[in-house]
C-alpha positions in Angstrom: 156.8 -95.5 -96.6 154.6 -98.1 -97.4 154.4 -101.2 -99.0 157.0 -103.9 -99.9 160.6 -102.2 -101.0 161.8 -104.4 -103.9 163.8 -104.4 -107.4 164.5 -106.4 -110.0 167.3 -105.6 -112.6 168.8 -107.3 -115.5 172.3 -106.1 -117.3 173.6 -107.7 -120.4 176.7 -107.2 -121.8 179.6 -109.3 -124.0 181.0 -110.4 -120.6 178.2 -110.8 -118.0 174.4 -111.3 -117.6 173.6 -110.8 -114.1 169.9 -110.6 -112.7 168.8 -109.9 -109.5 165.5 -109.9 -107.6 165.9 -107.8 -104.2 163.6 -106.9 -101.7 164.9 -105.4 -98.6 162.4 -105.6 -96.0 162.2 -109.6 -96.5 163.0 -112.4 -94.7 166.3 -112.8 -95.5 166.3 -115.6 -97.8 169.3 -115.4 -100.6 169.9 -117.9 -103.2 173.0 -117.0 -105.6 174.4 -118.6 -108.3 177.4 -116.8 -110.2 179.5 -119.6 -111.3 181.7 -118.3 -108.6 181.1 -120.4 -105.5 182.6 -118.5 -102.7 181.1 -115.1 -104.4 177.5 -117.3 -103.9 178.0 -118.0 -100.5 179.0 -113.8 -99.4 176.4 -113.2 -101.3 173.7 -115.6 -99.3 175.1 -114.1 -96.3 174.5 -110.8 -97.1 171.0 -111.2 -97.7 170.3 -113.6 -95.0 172.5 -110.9 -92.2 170.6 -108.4 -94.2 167.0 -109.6 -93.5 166.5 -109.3 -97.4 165.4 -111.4 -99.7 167.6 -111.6 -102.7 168.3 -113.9 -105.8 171.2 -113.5 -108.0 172.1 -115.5 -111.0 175.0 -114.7 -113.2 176.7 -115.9 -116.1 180.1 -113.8 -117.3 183.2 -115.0 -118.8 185.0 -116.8 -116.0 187.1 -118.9 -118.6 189.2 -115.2 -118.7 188.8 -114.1 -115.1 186.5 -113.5 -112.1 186.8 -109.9 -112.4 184.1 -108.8 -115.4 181.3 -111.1 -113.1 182.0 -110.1 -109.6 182.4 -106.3 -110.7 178.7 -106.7 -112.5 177.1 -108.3 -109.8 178.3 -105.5 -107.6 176.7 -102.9 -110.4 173.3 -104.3 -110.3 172.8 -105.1 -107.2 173.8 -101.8 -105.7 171.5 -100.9 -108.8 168.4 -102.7 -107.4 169.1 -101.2 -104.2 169.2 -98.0 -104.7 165.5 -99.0 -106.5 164.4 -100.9 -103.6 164.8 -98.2 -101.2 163.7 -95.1 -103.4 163.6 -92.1 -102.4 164.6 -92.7 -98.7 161.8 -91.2 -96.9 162.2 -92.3 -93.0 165.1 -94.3 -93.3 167.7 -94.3 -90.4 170.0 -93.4 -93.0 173.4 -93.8 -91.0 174.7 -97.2 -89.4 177.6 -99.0 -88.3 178.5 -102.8 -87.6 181.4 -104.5 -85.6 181.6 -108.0 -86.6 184.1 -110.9 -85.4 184.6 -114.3 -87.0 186.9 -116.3 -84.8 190.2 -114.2 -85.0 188.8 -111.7 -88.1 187.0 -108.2 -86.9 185.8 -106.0 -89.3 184.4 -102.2 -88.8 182.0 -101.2 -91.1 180.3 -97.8 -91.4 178.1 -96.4 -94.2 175.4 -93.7 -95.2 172.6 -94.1 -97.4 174.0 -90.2 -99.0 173.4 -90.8 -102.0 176.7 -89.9 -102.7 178.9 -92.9 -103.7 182.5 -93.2 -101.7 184.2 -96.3 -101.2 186.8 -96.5 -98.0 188.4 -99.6 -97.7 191.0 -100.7 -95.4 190.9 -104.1 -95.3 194.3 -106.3 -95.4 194.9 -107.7 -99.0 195.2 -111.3 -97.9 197.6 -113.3 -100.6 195.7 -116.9 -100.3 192.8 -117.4 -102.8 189.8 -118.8 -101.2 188.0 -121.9 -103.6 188.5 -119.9 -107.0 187.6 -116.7 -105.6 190.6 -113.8 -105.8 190.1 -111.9 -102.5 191.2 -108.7 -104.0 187.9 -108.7 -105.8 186.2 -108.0 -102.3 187.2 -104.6 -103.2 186.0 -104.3 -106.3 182.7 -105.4 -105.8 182.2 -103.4 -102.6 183.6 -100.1 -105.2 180.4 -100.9 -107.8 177.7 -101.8 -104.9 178.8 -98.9 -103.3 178.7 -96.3 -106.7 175.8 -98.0 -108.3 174.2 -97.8 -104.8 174.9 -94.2 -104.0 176.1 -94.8 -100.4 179.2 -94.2 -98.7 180.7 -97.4 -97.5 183.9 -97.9 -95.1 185.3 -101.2 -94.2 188.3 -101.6 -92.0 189.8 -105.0 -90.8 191.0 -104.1 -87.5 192.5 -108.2 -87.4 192.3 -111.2 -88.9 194.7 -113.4 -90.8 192.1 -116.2 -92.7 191.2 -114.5 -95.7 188.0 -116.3 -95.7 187.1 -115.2 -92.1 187.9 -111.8 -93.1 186.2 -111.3 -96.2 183.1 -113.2 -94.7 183.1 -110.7 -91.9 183.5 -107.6 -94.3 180.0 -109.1 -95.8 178.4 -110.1 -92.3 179.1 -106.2 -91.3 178.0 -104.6 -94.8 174.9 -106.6 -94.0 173.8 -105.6 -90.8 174.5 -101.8 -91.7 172.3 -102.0 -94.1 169.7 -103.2 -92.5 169.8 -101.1 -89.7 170.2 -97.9 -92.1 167.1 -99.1 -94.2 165.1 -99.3 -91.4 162.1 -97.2 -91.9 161.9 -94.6 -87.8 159.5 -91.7 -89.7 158.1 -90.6 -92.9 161.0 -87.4 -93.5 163.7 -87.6 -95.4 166.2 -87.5 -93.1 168.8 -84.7 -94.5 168.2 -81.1 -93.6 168.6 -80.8 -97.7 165.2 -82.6 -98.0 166.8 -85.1 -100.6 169.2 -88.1 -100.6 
C-alpha cells in the first residue's frame, strides 16, 4: 500500500450536511465544527489519538435535537474511512486499547472485518455534558461502526464522570484504529483474501 490513505465525503439531507476530509496516515491534526461543542472536541481527540488528519464540519437541525447530527457525522465519517483505508491490503487488521482518564477506564476492541457489529457496554451516565446527550455516544459509535464495516466493542470497566468516560471511549477507539490501520505487509490479511 502506497501512497497517502485519504477521503473526503459530503451527505446532504433535510436534517444534516456533514463533510469530512480524512486521511489516516496524517499527523493527527482534527479541527471539528458540528454546532455541538462537546461532539467537536471527541471528535479532535479522535483524530489527534488517531494520528489522522481529519476536518469535520456540520450543520443539522439542533433547534429539534442532537440526534439527526451526531448520528450523520458517525455515517460519513465511518464512510470516509472505510474509503481511506480501501481495500485493506497489509493492515494489522485487529487491535485493542485500555485507556484511563482519572477514575474512567475503558476497553476497546475492534476488527477492520468488514463486517459491521457494534458491542457496547459502557454505563449510561444520567448527567448531560455542555449540550451534548451522552446516550448519543452510542449512537454515533453504531453508524461509524456500520458505515465503517468494522466490528467495534467498548466496555467501561469504571468511571462515574460521564465526560471522563465518554472521552476515554474516544481516546481508546482512537488508538485501535491506528494500530489496526497500520500497514505490517502487502496481503490481505484474512485467509478469505478479502475484507
Amino acid at each position: 500500500m502506497t501512497g497517502p490513505r485519504s477521503s473526503t465525503q459530503h451527505r446532504e439531507t433535510k436534517e444534516t450536511t456533514v463533510d469530512v476530509d480524512l486521511r489516516v496516515d496524517g499527523e493527527g491534526r482534527a479541527e471539528a465544527h458540528t454546532g455541538i461543542p462537546f461532539l467537536d472536541h471527541m471528535l479532535e481527540q479522535l483524530g489527534k489519538h488517531g494520528g489522522f488528519d481529519l476536518t469535520v464540519n456540520a450543520r443539522g437541525d439542533l433547534h429539534i435535537d442532537l440526534h439527526h447530527t451526531v448520528e450523520d457525522v458517525g455515517i460519513v465519517l465511518g464512510t470516509a474511512f472505510k474509503e481511506a483505508v480501501g481495500d485493506k491490503a497489509g493492515v494489522r487488521r485487529f487491535a485493542d486499547a485500555l485507556v484511563p482518564l482519572d477514575e474512567a477506564l475503558v476497553q476497546v476492541a475492534l476488527d477492520l472485518s468488514g463486517r459491521p457489529f457494534l458491542v457496547y457496554e459502557v454505563e449510561p451516565v444520567a448527567e448531560w455534558i455542555g449540550t451534548f446527550d451522552p446516550q448519543l455516544a452510542e449512537e454515533f459509535w453504531r453508524a461509524f461502526a456500520f458505515a465503517a464495516g468494522i466490528t467495534l466493542h467498548l466496555r467501561s470497566i469504571s468511571g462515574r464522570n460521564g465526560h471522563h468516560v465518554i472521552e476515554a471511549s474516544f481516546k481508546g477507539v482512537a488508538r485501535a484504529l491506528r494500530d489496526a490501520v497500520r500497514v505490517e505487509g502487502t496481503a490481505v490479511p484474512s485467509t478469505k483474501g478479502a475484507l
